[in-house]
Backbone atoms as SQL, in Angstrom:
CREATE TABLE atoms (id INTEGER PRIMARY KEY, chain TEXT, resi INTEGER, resn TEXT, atom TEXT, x REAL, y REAL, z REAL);
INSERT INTO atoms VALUES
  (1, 'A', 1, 'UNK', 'N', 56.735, -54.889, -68.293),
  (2, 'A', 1, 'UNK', 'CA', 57.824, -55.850, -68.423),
  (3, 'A', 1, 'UNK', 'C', 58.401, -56.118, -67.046),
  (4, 'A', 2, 'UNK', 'N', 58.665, -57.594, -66.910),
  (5, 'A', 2, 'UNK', 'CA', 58.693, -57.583, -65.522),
  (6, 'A', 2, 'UNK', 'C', 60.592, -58.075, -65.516),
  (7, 'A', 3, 'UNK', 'N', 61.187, -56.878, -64.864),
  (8, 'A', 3, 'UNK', 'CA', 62.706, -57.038, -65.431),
  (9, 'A', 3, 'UNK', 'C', 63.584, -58.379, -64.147),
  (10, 'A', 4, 'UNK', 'N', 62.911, -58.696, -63.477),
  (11, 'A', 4, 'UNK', 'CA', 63.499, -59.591, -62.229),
  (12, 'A', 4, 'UNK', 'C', 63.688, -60.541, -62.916),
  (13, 'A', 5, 'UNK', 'N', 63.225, -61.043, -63.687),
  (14, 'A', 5, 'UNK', 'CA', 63.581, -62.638, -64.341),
  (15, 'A', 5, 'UNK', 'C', 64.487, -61.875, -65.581),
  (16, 'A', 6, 'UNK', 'N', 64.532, -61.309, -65.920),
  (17, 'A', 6, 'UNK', 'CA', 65.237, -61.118, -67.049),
  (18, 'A', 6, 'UNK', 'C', 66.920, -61.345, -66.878),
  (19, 'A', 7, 'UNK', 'N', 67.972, -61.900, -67.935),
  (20, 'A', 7, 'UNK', 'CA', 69.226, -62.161, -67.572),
  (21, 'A', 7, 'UNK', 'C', 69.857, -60.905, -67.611),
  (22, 'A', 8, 'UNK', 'N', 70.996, -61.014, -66.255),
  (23, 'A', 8, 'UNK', 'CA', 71.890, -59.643, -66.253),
  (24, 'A', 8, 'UNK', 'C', 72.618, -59.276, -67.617),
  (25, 'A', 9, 'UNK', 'N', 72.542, -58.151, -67.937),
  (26, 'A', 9, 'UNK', 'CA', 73.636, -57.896, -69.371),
  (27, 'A', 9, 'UNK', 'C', 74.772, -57.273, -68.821),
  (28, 'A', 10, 'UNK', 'N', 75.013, -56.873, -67.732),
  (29, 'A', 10, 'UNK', 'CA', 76.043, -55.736, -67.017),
  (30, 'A', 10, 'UNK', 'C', 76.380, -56.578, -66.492),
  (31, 'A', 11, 'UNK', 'N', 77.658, -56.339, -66.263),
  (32, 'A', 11, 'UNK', 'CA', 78.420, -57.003, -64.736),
  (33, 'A', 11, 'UNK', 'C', 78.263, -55.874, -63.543),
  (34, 'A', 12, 'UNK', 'N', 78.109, -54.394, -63.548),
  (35, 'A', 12, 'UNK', 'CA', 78.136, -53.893, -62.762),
  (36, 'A', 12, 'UNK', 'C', 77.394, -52.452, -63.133),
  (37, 'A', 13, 'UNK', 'N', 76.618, -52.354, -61.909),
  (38, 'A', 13, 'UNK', 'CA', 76.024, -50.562, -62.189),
  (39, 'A', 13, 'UNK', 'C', 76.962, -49.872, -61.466),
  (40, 'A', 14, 'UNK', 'N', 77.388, -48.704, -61.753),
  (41, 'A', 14, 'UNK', 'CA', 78.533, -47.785, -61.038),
  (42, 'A', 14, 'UNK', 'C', 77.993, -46.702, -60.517),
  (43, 'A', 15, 'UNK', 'N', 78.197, -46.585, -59.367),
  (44, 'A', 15, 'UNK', 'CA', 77.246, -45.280, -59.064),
  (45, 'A', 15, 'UNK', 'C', 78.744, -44.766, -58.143),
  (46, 'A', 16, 'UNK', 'N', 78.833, -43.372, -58.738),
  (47, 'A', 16, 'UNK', 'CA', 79.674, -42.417, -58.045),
  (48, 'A', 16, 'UNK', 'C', 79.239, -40.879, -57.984),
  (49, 'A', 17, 'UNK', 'N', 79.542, -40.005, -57.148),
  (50, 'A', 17, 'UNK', 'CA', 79.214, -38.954, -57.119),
  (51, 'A', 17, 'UNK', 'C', 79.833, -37.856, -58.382),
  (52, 'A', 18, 'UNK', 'N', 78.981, -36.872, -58.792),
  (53, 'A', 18, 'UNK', 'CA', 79.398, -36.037, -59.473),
  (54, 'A', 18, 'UNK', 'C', 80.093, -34.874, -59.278),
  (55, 'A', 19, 'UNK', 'N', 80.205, -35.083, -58.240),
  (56, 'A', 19, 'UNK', 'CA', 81.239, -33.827, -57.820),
  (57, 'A', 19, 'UNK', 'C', 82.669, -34.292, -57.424),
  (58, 'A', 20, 'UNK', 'N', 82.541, -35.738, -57.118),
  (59, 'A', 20, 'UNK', 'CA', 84.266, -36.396, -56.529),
  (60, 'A', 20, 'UNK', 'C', 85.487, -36.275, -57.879),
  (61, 'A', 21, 'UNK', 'N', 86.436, -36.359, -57.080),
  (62, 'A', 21, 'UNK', 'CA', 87.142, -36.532, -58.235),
  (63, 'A', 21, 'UNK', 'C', 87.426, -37.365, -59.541),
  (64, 'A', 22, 'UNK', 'N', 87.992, -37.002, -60.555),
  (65, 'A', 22, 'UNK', 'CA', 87.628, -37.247, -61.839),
  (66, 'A', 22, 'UNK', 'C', 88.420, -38.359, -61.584),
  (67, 'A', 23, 'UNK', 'N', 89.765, -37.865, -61.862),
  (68, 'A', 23, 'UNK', 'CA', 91.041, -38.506, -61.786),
  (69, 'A', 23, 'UNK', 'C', 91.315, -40.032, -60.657),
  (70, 'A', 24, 'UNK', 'N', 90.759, -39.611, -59.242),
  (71, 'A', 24, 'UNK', 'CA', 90.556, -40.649, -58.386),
  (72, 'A', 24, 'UNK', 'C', 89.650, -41.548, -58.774),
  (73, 'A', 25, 'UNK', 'N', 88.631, -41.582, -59.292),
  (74, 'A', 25, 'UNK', 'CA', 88.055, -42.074, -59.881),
  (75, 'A', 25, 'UNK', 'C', 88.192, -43.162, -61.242),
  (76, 'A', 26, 'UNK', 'N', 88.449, -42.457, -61.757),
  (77, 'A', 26, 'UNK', 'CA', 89.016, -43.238, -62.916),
  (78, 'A', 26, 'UNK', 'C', 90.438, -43.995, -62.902),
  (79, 'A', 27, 'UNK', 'N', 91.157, -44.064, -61.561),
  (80, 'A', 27, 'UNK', 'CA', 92.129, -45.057, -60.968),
  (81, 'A', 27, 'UNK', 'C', 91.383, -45.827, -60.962),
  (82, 'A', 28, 'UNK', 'N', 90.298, -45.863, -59.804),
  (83, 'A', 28, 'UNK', 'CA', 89.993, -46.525, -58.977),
  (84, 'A', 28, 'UNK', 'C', 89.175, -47.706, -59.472),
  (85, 'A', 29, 'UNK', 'N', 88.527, -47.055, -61.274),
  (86, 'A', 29, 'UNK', 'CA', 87.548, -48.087, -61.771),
  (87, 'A', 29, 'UNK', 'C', 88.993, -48.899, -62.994),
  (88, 'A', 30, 'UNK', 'N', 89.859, -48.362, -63.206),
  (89, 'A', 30, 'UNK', 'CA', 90.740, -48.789, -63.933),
  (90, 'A', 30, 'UNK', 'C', 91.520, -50.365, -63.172),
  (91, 'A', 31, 'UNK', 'N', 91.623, -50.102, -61.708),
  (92, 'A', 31, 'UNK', 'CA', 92.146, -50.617, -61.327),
  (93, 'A', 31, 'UNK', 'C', 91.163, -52.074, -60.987),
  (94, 'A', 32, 'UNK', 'N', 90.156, -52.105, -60.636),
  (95, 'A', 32, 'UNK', 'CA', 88.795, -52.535, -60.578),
  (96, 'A', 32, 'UNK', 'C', 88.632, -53.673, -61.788),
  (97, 'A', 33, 'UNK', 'N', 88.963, -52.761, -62.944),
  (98, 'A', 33, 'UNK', 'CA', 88.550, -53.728, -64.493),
  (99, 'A', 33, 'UNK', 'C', 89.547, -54.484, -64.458),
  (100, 'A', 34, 'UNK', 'N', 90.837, -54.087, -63.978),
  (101, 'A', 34, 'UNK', 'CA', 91.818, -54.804, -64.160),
  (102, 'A', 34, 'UNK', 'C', 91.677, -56.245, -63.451),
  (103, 'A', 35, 'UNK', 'N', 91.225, -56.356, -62.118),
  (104, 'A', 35, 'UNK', 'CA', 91.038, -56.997, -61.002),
  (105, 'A', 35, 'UNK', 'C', 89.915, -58.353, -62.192),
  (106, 'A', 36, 'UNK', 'N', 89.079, -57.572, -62.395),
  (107, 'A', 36, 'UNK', 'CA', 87.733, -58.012, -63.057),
  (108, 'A', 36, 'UNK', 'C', 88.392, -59.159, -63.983),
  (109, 'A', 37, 'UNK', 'N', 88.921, -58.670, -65.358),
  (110, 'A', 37, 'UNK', 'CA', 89.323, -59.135, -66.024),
  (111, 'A', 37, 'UNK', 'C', 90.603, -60.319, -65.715),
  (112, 'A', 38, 'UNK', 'N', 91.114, -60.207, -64.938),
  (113, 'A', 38, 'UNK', 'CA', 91.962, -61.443, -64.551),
  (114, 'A', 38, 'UNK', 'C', 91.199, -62.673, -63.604),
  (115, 'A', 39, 'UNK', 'N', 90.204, -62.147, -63.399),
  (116, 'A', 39, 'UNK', 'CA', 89.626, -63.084, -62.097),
  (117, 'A', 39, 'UNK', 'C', 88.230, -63.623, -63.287),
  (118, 'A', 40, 'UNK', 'N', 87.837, -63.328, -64.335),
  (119, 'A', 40, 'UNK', 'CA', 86.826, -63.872, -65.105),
  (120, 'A', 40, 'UNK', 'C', 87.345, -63.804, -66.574),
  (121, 'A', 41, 'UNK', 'N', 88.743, -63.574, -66.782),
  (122, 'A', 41, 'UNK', 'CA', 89.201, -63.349, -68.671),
  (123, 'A', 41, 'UNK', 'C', 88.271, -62.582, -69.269),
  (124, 'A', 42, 'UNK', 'N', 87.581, -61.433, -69.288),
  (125, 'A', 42, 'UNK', 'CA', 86.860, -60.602, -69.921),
  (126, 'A', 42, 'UNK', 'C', 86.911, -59.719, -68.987),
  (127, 'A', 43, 'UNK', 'N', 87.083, -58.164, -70.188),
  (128, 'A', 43, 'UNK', 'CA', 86.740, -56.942, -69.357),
  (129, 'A', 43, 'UNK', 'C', 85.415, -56.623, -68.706),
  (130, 'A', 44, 'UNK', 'N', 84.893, -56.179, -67.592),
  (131, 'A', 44, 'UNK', 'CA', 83.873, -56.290, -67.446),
  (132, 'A', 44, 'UNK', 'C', 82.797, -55.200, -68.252),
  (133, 'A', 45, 'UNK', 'N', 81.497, -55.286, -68.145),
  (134, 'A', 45, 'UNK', 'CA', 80.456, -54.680, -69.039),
  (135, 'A', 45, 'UNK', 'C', 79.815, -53.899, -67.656),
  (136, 'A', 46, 'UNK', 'N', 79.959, -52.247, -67.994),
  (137, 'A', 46, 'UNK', 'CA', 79.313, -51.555, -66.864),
  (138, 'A', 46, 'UNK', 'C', 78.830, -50.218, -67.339),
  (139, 'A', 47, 'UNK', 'N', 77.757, -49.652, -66.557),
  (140, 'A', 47, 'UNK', 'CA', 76.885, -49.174, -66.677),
  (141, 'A', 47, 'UNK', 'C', 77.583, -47.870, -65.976),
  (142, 'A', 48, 'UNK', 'N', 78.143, -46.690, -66.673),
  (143, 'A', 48, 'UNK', 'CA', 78.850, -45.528, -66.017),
  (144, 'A', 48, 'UNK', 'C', 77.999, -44.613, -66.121),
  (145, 'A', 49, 'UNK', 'N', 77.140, -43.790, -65.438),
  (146, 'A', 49, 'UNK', 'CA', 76.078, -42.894, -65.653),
  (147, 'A', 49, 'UNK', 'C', 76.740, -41.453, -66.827),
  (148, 'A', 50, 'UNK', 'N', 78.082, -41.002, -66.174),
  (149, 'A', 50, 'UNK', 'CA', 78.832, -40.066, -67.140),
  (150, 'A', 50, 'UNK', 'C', 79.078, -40.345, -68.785),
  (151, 'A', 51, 'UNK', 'N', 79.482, -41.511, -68.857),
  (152, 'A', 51, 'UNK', 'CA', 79.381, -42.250, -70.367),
  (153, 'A', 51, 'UNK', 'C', 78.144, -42.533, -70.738),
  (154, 'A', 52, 'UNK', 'N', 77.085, -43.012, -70.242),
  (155, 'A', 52, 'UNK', 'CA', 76.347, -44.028, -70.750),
  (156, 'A', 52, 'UNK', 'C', 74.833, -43.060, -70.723),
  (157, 'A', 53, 'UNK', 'N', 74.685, -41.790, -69.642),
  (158, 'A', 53, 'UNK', 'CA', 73.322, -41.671, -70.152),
  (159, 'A', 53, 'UNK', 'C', 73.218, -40.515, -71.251),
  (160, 'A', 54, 'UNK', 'N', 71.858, -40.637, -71.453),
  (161, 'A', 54, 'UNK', 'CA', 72.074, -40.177, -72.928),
  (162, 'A', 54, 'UNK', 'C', 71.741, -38.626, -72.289),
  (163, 'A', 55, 'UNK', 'N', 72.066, -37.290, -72.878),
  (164, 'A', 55, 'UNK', 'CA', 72.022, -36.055, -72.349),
  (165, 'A', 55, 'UNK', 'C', 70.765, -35.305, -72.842),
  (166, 'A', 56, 'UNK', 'N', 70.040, -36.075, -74.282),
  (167, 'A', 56, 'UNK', 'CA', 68.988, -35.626, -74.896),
  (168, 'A', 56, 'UNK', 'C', 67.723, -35.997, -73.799),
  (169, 'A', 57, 'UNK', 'N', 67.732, -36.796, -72.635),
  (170, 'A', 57, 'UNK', 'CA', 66.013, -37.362, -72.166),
  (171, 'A', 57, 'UNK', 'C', 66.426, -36.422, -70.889),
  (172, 'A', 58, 'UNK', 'N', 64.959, -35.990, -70.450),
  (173, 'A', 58, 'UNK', 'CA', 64.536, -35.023, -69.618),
  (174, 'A', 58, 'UNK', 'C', 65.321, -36.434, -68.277),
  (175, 'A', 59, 'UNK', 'N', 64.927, -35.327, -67.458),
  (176, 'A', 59, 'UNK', 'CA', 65.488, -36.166, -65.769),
  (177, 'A', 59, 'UNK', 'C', 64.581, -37.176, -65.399),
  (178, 'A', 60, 'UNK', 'N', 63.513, -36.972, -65.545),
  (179, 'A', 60, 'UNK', 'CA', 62.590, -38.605, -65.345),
  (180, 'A', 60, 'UNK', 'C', 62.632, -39.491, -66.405),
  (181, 'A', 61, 'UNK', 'N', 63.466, -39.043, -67.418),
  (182, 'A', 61, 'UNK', 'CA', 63.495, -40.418, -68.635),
  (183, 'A', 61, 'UNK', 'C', 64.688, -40.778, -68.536),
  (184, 'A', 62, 'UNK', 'N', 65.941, -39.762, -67.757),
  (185, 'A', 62, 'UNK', 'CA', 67.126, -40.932, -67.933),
  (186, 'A', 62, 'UNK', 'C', 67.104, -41.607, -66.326),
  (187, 'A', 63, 'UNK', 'N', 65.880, -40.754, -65.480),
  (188, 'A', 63, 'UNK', 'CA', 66.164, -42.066, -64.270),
  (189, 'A', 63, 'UNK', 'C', 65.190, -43.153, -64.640),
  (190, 'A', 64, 'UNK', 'N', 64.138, -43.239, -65.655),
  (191, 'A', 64, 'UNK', 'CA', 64.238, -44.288, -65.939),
  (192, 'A', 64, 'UNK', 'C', 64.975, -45.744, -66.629),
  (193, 'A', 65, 'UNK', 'N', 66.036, -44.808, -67.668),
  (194, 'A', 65, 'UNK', 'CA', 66.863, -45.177, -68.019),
  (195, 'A', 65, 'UNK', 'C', 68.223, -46.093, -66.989),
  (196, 'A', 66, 'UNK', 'N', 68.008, -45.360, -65.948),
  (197, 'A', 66, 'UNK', 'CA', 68.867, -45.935, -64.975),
  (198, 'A', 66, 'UNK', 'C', 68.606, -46.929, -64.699),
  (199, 'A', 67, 'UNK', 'N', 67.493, -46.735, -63.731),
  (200, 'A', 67, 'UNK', 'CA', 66.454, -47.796, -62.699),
  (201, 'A', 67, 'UNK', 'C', 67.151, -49.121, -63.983),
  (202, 'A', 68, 'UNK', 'N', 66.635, -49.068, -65.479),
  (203, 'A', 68, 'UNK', 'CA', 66.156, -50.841, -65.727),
  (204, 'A', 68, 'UNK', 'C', 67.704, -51.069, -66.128),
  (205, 'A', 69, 'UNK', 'N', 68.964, -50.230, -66.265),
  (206, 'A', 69, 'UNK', 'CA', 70.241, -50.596, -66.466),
  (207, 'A', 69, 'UNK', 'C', 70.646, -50.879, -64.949),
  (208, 'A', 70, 'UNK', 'N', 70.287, -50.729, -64.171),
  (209, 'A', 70, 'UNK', 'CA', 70.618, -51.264, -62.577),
  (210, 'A', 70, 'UNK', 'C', 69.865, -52.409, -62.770),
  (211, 'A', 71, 'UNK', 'N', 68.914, -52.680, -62.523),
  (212, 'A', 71, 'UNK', 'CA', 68.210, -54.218, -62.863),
  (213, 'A', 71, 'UNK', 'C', 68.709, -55.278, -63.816),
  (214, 'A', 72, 'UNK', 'N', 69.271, -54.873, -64.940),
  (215, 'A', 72, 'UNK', 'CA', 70.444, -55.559, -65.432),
  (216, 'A', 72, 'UNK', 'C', 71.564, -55.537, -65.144),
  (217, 'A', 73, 'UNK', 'N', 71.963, -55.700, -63.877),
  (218, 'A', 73, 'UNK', 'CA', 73.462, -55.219, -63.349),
  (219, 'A', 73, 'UNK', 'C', 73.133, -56.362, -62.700),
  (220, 'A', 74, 'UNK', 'N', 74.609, -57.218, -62.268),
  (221, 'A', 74, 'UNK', 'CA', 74.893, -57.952, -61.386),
  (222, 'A', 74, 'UNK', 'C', 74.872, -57.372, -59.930),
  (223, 'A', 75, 'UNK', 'N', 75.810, -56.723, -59.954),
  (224, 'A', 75, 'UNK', 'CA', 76.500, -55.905, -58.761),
  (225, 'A', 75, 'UNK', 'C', 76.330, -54.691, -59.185),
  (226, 'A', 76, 'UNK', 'N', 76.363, -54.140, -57.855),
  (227, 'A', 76, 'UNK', 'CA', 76.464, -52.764, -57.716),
  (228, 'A', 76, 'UNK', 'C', 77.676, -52.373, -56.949),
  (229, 'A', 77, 'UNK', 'N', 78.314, -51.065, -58.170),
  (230, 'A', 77, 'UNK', 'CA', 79.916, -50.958, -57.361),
  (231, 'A', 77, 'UNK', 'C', 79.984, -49.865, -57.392),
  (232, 'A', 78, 'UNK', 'N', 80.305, -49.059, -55.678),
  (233, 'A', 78, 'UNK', 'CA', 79.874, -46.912, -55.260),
  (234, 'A', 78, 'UNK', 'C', 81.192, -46.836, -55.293),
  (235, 'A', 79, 'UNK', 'N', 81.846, -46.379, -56.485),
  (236, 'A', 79, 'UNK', 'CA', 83.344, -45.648, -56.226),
  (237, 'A', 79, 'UNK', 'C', 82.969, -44.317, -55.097),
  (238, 'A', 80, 'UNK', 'N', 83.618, -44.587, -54.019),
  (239, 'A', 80, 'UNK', 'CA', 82.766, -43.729, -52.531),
  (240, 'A', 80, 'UNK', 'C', 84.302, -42.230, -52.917),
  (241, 'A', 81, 'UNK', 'N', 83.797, -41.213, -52.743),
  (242, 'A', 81, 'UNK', 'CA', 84.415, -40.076, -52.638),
  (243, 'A', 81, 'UNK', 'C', 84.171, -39.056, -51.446),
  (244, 'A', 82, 'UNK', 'N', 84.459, -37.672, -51.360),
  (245, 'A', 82, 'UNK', 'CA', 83.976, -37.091, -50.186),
  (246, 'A', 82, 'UNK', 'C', 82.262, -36.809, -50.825),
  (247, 'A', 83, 'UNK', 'N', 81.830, -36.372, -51.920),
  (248, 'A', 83, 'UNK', 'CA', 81.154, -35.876, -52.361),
  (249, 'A', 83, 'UNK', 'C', 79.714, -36.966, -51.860),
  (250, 'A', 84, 'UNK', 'N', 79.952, -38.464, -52.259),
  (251, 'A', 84, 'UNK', 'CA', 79.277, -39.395, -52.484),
  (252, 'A', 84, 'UNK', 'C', 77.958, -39.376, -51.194),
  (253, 'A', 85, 'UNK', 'N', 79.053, -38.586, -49.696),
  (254, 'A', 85, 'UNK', 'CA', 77.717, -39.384, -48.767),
  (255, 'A', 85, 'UNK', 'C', 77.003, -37.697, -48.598),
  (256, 'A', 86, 'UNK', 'N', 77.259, -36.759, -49.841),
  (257, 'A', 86, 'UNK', 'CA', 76.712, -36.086, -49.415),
  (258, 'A', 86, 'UNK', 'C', 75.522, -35.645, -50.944),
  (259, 'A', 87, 'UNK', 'N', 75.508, -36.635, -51.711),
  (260, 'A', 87, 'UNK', 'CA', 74.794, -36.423, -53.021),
  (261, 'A', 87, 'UNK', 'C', 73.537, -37.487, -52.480),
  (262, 'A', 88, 'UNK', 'N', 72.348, -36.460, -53.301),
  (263, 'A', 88, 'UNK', 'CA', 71.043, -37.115, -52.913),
  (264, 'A', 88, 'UNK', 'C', 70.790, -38.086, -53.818),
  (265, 'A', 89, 'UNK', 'N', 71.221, -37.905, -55.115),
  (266, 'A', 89, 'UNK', 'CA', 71.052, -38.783, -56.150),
  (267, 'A', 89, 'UNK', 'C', 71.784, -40.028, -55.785),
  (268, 'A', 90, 'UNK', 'N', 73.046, -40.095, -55.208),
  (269, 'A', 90, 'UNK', 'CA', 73.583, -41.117, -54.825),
  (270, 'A', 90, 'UNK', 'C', 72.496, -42.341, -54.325),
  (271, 'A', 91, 'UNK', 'N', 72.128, -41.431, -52.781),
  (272, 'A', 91, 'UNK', 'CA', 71.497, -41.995, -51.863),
  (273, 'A', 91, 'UNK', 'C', 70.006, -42.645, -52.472),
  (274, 'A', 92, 'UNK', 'N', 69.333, -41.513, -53.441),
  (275, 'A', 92, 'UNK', 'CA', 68.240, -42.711, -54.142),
  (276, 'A', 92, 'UNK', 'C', 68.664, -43.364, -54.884),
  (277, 'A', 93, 'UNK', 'N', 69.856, -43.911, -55.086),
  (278, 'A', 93, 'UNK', 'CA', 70.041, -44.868, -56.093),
  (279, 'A', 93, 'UNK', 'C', 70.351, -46.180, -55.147),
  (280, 'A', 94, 'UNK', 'N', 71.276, -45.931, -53.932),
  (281, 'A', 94, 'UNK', 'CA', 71.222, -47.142, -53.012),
  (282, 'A', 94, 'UNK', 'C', 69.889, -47.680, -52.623),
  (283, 'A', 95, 'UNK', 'N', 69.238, -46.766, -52.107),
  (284, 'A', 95, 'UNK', 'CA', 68.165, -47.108, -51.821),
  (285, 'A', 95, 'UNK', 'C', 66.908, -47.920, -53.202),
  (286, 'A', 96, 'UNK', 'N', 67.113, -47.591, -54.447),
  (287, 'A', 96, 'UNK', 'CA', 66.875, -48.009, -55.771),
  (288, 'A', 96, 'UNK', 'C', 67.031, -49.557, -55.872),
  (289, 'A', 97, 'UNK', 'N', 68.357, -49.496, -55.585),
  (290, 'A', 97, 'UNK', 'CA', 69.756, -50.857, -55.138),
  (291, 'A', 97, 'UNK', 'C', 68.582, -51.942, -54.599),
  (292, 'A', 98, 'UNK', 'N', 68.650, -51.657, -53.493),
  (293, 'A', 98, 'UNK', 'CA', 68.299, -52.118, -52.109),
  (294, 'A', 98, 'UNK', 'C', 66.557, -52.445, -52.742),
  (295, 'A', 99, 'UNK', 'N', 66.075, -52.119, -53.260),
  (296, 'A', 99, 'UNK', 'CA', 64.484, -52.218, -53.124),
  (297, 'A', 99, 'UNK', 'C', 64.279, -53.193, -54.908),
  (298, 'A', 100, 'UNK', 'N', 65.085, -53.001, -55.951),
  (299, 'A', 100, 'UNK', 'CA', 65.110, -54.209, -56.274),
  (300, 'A', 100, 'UNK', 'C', 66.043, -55.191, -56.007),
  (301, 'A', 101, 'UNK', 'N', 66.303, -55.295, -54.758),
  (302, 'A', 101, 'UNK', 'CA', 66.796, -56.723, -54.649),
  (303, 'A', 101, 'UNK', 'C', 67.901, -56.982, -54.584);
């Protein structure tokens, strides 16, 4: 399946570190939706790895799971923490980012 032509369903993939804070965090995307929603009248539709992947698929089935929910993402938005420039998973996911497009 070739997902490049396919239409975005997300407004945004979220990639944040798992070790940053919870609390800062969840300002920071609160404040974000808020922004979202006044500037387009709808809350936006996003892809939170903590909510959204499923905990039952081994580690190569929910990064596949990732990869094609990033490909349906408009944007990509790094709530950046201290943790963020030091997580590897982060960093293959920019790089993920970056290589589709």
């Amino acid at each position: 399946v070739d997902l490049a032509d396919a239409p975005a369903k997300l407004d945004c993939f979220v990639l944040a570190a798992a070790g940053d804070d919870e609390g800062a965090r969840t300002r920071a995307l609160r404040s974000w939706a808020r922004a979202h929603q006044r500037a387009h009248c709808a809350w936006p539709r996003v892809y939170l790895r903590s909510l959204c992947a499923d905990p039952y698929l081994d580690t190569s089935q929910r990064l596949a799971h990732e990869l094609v929910a990033m490909c349906r993402s408009r944007r990509l938005l790094c709530v950046v923490g201290p943790r963020f420039v030091e997580s590897l998973s982060c960093a293959c996911m920019l790089l993920a980012w970056r290589a589709t497009g």
